[in-house]
Backbone as CSV, one residue per row, in Angstrom:
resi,resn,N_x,N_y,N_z,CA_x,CA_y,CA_z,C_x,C_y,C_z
1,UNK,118.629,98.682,114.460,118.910,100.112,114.310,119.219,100.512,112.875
2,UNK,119.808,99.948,112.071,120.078,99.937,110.921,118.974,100.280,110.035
3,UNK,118.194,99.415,110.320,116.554,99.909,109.419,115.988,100.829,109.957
4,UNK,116.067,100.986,111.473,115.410,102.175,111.116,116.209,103.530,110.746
5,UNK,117.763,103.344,111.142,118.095,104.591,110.610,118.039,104.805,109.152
6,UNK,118.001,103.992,107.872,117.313,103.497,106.494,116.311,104.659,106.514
7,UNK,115.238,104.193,107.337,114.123,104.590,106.914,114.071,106.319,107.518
8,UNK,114.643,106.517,108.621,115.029,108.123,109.341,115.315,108.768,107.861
9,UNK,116.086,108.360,106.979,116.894,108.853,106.021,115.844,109.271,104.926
10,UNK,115.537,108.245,104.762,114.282,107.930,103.638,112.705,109.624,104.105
11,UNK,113.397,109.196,105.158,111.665,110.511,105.470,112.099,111.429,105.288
12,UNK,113.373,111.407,105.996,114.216,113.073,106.022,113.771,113.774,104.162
13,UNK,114.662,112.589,103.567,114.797,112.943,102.004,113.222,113.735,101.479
14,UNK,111.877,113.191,101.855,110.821,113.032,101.522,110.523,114.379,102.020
15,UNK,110.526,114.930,103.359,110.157,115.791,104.541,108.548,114.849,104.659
16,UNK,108.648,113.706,105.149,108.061,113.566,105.616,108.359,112.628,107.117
17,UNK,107.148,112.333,107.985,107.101,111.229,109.391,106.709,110.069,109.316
18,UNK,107.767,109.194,109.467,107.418,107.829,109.530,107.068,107.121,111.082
19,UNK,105.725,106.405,111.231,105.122,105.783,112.482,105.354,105.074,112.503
20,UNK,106.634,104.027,113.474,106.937,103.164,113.625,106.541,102.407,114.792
21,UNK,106.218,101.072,114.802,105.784,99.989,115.805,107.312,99.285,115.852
22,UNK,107.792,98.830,116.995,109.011,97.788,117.145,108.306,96.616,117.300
23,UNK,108.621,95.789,116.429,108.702,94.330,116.417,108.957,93.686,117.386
24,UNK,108.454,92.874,118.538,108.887,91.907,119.222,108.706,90.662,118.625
25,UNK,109.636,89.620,119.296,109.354,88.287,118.959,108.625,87.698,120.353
26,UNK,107.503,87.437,119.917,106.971,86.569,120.997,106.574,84.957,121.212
27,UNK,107.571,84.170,120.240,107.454,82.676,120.171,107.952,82.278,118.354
28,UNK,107.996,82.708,117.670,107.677,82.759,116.299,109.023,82.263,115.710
29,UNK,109.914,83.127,116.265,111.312,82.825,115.819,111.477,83.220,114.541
30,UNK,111.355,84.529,113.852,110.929,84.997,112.624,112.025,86.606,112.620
31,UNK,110.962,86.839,113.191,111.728,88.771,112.649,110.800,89.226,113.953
32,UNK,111.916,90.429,114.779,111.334,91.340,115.874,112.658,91.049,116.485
33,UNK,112.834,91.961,117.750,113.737,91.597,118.686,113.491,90.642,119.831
34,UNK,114.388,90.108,120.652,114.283,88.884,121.001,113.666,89.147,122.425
35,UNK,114.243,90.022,123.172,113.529,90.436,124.660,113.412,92.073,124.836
36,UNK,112.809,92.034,125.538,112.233,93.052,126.068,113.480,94.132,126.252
37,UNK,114.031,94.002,126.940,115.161,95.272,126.667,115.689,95.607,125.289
38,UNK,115.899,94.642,124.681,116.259,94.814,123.114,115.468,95.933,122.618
39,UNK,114.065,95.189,122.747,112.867,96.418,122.532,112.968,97.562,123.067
40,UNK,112.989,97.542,124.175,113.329,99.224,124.705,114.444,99.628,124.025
41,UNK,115.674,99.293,123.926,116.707,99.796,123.184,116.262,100.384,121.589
42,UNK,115.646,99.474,121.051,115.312,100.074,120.034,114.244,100.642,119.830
43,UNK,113.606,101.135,120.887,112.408,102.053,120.795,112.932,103.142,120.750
44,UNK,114.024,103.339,122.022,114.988,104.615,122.285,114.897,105.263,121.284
45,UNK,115.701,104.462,120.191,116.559,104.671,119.281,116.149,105.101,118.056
46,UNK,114.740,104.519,117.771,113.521,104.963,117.444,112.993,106.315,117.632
47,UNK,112.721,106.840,118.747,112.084,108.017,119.293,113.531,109.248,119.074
48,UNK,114.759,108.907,119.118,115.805,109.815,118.975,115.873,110.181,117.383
49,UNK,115.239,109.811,116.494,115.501,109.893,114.921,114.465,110.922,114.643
50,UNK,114.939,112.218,114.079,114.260,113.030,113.363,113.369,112.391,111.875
51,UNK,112.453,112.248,111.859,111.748,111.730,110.984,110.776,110.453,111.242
52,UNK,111.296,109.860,112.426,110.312,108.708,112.313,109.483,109.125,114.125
53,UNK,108.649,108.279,114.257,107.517,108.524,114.983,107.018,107.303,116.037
54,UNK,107.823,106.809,117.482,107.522,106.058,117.662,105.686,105.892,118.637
55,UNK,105.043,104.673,117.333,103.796,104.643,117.590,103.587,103.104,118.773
56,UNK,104.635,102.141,118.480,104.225,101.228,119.621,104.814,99.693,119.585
57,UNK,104.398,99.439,119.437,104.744,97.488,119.409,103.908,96.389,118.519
58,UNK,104.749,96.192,117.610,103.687,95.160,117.337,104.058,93.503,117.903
59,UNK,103.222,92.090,117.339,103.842,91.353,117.958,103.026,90.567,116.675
60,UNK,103.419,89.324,116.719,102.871,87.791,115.795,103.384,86.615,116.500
61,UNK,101.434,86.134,117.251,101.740,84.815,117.747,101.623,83.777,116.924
62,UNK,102.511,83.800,115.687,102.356,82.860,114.803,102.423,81.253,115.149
63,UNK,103.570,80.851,116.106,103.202,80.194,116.905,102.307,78.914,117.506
64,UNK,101.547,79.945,117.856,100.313,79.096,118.690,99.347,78.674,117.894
65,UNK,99.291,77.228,117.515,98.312,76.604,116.557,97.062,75.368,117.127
66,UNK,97.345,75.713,118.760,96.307,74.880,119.498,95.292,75.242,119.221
67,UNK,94.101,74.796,119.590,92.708,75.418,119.555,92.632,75.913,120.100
68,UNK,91.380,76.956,120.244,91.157,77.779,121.519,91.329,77.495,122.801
69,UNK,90.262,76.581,122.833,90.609,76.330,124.370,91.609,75.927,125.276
70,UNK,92.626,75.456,124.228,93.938,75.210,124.728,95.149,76.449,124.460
71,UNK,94.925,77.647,124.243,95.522,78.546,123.653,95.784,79.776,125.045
72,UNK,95.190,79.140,126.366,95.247,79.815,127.393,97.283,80.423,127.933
73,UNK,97.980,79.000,127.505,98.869,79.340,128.833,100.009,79.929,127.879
74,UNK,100.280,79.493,126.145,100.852,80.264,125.726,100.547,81.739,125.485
75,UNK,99.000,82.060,125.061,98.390,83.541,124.898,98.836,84.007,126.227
76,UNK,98.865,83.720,127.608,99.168,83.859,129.012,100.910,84.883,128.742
77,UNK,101.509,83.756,128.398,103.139,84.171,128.212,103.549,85.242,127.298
78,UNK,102.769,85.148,126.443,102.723,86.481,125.387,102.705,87.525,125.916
79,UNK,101.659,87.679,126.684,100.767,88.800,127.471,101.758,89.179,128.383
80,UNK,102.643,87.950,128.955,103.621,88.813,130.029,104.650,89.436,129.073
81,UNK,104.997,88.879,128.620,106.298,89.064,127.403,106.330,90.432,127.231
82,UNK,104.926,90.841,126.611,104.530,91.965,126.438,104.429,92.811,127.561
83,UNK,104.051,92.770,128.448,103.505,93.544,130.128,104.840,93.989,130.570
84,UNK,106.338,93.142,130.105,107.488,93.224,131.030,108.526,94.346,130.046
85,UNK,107.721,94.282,128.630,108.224,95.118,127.484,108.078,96.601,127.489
86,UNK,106.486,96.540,127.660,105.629,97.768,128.505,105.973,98.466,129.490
87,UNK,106.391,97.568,130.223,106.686,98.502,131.819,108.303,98.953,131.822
88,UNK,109.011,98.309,130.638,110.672,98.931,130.677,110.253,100.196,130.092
89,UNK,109.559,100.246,128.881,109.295,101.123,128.221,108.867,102.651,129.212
90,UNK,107.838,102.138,129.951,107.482,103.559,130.718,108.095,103.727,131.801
91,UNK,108.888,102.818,132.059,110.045,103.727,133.070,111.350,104.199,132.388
92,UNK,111.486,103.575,131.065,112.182,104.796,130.169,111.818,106.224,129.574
93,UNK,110.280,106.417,129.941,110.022,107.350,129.667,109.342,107.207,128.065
94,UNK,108.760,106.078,127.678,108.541,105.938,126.256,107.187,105.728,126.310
95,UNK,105.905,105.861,125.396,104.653,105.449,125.481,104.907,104.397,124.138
96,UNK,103.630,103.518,124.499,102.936,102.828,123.682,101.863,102.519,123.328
97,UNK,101.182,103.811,122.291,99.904,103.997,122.111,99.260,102.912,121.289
98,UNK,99.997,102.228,120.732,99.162,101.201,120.026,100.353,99.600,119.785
99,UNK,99.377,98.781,120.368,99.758,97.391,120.498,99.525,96.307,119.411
100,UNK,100.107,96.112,118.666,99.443,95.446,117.255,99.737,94.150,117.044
101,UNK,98.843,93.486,117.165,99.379,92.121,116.517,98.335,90.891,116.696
102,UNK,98.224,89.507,116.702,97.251,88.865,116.419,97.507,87.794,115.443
103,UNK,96.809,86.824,115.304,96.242,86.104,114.231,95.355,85.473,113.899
104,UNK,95.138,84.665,112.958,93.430,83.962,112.703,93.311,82.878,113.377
105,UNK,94.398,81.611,114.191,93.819,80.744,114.921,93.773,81.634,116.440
106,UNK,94.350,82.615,116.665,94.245,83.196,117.931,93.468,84.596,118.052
107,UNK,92.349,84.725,117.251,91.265,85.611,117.161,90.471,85.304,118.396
108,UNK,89.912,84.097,118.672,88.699,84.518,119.358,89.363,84.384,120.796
109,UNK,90.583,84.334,121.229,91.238,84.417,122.286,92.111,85.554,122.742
110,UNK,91.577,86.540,121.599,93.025,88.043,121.608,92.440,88.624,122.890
111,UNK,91.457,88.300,123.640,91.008,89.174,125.104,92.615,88.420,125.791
112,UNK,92.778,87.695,125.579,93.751,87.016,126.573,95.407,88.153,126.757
113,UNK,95.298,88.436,125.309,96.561,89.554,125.775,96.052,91.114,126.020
114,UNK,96.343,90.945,127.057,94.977,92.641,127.764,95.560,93.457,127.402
115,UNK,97.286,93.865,126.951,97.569,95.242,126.540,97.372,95.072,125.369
116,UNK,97.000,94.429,124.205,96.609,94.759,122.898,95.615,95.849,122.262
117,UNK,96.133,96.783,121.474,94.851,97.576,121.142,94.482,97.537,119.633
118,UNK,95.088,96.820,119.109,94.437,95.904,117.768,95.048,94.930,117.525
119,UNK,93.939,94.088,116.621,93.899,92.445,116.490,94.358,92.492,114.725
120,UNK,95.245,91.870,114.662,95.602,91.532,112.917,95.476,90.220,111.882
121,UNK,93.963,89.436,112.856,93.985,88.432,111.796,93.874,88.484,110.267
122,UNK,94.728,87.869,109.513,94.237,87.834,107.942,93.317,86.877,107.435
123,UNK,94.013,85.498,107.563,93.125,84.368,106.932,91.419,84.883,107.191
124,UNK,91.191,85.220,108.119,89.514,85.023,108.768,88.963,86.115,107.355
125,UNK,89.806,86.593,106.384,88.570,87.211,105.579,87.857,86.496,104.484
126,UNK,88.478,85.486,104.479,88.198,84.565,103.763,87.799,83.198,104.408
127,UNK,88.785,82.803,105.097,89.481,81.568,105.693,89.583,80.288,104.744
128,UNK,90.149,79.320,105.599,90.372,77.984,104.419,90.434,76.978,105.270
129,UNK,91.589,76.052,104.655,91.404,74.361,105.191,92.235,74.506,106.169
130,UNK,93.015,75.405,106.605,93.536,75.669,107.717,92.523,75.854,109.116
131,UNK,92.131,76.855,108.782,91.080,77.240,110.165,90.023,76.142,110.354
132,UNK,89.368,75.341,109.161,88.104,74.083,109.497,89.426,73.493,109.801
133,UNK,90.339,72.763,109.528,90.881,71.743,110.867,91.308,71.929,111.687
134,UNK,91.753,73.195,112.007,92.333,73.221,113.465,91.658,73.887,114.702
135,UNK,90.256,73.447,114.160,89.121,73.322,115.314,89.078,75.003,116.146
136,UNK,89.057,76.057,114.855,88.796,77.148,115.179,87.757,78.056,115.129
137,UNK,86.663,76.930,115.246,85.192,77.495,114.975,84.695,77.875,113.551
138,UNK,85.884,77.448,112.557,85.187,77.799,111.247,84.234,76.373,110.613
139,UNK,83.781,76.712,109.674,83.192,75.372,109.066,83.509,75.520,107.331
140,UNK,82.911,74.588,106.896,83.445,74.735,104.972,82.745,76.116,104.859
141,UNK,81.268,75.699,104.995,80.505,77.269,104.931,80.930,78.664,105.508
142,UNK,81.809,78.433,106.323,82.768,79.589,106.499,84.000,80.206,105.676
143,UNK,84.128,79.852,104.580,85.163,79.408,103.670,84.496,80.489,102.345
144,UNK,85.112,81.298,102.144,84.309,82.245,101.071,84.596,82.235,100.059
145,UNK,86.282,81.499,99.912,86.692,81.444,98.371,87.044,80.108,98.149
146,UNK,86.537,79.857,96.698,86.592,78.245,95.872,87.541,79.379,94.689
147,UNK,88.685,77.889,94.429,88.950,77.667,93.434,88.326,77.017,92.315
148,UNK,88.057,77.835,91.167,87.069,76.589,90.516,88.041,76.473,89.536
149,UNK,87.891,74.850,88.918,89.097,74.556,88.398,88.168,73.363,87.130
150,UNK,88.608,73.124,86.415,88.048,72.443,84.970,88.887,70.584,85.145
151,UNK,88.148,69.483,85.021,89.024,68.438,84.660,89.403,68.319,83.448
152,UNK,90.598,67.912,83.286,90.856,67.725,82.005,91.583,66.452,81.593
153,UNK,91.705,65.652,82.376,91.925,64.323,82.324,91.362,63.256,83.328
154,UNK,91.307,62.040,82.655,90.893,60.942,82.943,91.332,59.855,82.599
155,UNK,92.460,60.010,82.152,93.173,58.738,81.967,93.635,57.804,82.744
156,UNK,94.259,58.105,84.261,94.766,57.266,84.978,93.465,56.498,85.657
157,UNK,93.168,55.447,85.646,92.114,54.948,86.757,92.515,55.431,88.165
158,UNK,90.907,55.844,88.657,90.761,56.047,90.187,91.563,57.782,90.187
159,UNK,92.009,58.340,89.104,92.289,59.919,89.468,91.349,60.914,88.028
160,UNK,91.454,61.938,88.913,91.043,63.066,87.421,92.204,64.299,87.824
161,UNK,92.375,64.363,86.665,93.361,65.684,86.746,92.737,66.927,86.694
162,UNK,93.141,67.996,87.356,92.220,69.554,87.077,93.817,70.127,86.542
163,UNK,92.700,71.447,85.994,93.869,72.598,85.899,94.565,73.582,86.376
164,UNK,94.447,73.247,88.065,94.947,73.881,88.865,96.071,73.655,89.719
165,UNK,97.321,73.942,89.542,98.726,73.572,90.238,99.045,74.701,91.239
166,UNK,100.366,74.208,91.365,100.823,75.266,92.689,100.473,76.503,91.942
167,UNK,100.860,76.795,90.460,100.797,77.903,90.196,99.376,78.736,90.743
168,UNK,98.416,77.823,90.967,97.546,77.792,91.342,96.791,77.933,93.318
169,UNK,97.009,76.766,93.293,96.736,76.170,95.005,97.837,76.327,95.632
170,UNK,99.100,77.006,95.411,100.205,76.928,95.967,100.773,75.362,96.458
171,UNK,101.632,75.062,97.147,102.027,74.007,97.743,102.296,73.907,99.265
172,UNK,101.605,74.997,99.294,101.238,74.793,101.508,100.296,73.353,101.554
173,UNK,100.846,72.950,102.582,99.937,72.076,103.151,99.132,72.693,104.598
174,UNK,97.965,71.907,104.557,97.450,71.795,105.335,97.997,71.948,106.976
175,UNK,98.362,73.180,108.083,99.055,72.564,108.895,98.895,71.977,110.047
176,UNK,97.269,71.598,110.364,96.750,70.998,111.107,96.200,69.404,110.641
177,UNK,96.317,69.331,109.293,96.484,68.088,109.051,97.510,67.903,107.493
178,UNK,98.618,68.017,108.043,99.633,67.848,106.585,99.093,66.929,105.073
179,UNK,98.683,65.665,106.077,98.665,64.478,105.013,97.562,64.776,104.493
180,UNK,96.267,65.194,104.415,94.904,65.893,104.198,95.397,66.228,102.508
181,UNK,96.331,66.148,102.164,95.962,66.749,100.385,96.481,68.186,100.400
182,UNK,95.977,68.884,99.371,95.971,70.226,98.635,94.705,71.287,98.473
183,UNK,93.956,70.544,99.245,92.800,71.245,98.991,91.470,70.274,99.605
184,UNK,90.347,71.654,99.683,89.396,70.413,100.234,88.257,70.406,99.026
185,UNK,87.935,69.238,98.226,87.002,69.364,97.026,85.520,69.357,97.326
186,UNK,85.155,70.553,96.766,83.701,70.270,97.673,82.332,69.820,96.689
187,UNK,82.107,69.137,97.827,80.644,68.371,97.005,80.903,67.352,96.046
188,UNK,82.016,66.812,96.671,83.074,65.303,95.628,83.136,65.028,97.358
189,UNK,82.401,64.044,97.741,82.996,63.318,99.393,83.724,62.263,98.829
190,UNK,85.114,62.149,99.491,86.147,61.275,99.654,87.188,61.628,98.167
191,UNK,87.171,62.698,97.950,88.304,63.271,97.247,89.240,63.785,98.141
192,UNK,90.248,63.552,96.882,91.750,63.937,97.854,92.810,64.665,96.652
193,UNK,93.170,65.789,96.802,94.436,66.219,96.313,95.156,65.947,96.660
194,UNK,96.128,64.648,96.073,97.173,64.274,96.198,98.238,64.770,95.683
195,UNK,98.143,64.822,94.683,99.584,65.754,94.019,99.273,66.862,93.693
196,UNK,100.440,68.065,93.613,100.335,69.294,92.427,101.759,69.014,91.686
197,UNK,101.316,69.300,90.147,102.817,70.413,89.926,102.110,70.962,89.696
198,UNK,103.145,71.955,88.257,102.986,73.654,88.321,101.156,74.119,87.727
199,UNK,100.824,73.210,86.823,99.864,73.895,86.502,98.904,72.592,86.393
200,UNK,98.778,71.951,86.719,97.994,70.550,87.388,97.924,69.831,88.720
201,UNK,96.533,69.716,88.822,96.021,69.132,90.246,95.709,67.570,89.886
202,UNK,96.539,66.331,90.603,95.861,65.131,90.718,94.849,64.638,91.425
203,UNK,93.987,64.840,91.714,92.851,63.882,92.309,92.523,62.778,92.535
204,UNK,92.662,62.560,93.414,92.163,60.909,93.946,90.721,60.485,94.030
205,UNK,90.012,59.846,93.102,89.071,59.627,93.076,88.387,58.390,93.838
206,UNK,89.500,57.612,94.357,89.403,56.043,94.402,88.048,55.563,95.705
207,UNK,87.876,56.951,96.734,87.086,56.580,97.515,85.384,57.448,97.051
208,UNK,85.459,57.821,95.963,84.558,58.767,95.680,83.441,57.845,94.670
209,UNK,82.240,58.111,94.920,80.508,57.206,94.756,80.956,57.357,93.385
210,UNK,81.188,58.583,92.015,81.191,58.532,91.144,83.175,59.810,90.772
211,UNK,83.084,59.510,89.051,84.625,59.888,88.864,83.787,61.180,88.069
212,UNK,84.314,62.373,88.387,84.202,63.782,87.795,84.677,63.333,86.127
213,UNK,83.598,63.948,85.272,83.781,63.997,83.693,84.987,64.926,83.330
214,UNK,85.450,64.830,82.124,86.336,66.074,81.741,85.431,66.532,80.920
215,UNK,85.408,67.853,81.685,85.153,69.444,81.385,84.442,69.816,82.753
216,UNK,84.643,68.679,83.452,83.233,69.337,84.194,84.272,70.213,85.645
217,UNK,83.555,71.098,86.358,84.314,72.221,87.107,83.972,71.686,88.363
218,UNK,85.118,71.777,89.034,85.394,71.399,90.659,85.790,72.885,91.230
219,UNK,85.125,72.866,92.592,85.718,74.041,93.326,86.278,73.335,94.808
220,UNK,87.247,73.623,94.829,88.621,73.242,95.732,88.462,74.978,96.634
221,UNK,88.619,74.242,98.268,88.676,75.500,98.751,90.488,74.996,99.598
222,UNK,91.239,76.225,99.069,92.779,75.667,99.193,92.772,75.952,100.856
223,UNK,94.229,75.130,100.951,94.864,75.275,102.670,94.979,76.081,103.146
224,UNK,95.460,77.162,102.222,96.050,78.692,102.904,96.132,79.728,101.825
225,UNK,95.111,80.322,101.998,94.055,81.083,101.397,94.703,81.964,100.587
226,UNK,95.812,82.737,101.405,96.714,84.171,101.587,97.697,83.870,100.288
227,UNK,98.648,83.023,100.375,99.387,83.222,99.076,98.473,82.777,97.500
228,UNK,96.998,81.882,97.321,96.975,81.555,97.095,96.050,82.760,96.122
229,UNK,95.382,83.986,96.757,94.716,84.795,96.210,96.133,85.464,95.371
230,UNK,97.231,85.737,96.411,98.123,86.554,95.606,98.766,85.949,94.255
231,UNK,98.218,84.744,93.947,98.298,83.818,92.795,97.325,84.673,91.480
232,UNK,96.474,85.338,91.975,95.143,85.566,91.034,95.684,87.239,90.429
233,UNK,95.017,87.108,89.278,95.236,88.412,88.503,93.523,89.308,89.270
234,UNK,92.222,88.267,89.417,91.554,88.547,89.903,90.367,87.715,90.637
235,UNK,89.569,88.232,91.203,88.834,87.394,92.043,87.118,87.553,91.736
236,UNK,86.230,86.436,91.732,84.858,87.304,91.113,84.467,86.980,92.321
237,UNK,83.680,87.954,92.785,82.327,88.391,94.063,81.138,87.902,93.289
238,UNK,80.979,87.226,94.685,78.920,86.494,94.307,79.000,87.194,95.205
239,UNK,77.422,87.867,95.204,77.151,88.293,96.067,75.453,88.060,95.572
240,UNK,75.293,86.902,96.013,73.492,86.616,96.070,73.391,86.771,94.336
241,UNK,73.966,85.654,93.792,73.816,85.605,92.342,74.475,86.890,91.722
242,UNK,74.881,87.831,92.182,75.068,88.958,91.473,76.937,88.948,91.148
243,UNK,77.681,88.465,90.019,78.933,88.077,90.298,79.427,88.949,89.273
244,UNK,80.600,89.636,90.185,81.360,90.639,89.120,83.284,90.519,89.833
245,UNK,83.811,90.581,88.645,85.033,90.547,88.322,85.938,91.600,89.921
246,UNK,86.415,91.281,90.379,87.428,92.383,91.042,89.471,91.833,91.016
247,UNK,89.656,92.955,90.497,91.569,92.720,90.604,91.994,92.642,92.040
248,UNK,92.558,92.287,91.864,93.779,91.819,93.100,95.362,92.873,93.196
249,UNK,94.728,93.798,93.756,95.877,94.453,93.416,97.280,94.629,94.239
250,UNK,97.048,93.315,94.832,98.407,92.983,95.410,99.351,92.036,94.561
251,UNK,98.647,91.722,93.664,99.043,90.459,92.500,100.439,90.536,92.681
252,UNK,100.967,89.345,92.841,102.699,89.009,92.831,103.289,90.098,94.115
253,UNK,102.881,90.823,94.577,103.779,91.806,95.678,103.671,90.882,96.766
254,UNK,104.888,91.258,97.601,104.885,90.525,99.273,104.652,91.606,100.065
255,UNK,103.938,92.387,99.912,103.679,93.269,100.603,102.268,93.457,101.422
């Protein structure tokens, strides 16, 4: 209640209407309220504030990292979670015109929660080494952004160093296969990002036919795509040989 009376305040000041969705938690253990009455309570409470606008529910099955086909009986529980949220709601007299929520390993299964009326995957605009391992129908070729990164050392036997660190690839791992490295190097078979710091990538060369030269450019497609663009000042588009510069104009925001 607190935030939203914050934000009641905030519109008032403005004269303007703020559209608010209530947060449920539906497995995540993150941010939303915890059950279903909570939710109704603060929908109430919501809909009683001059200035704000209650539009509906959102939800994040962040969660659920099975594969599809195994994604039946938790997507199942969601769906009630939600159905039992729904139905307090309209016998309080409240609508919920729009149902929001979703993610990229639970895209091709969002039929499963039937009151949803939009899907919010992110990763899938890109995707990464997340979605090819956790057997979500992507492949490398599904993978739209490479880091391309320069070697610049060769000193240690069996590694090459690049110039790409967390500052870079961030330091998510992989979370369908942790031990998997930092990245997946493509068109180097049996490379491994083993280490980062801040502005260097180690490479494991030791199972690889030949050792990458210094200068020569590796493209690494990272674990988790999302913080890793918000790393970039900008991003270049191929588009069928045709490659031009675009900003990132979320650069450094968590927003």
């Amino acid at each position: 209640p607190a935030a939203a009376d914050a934000l009641a305040a905030a519109a008032r000041s403005a004269g303007a209407t703020i559209g608010i969705l209530v947060e449920l938690d539906v497995g995540m253990r993150r941010t939303g309220v915890q059950t279903p009455g909570a939710a109704l309570a603060l929908a109430g409470h919501v809909a009683a504030q001059p200035g704000l606008r209650l539009d509906g529910v959102m939800f994040f099955p962040g969660h659920v990292w099975e594969k599809p086909d195994e994604q039946g009986a938790p997507l199942r529980a969601v769906d009630a979670l939600l159905g039992e949220t729904l139905a307090l709601w309209r016998k309080g007299g409240l609508e919920a015109p729009i149902v929001s929520g979703g993610s990229t390993p639970t895209a091709f299964q969002s039929h499963l929660v039937t009151c949803q009326t939009e899907i919010r995957p992110g990763t899938y605009v890109y995707n990464d080494m997340n979605c090819v391992t956790g057997g979500y129908g992507v492949t490398l070729d599904d993978c739209a952004a490479r880091v391309v990164c320069t070697v610049v050392s060769d000193a240690v036997p069996g590694q090459v160093v690049v110039d790409a660190g967390t500052k870079t690839l961030t330091s998510d791992r992989c979370h369908p296969a942790p031990d998997s490295g930092h990245g997946h190097v493509v068109g180097l078979p049996g490379a491994r990002v083993a280490r980062l710091s801040e502005e260097h990538g180690m490479v494991d060369v030791t199972r690889c036919d030949r050792t990458p030269r210094v200068g020569e450019r590796l493209r690494i497609v990272p674990n988790h795509i999302c913080p890793c663009v918000n790393l970039q000042d900008r991003v270049y588009w191929n588009e069928a040989g045709d490659v031009r510069p675009l900003p990132v104009d979320a650069r450094g925001k968590v927003v």
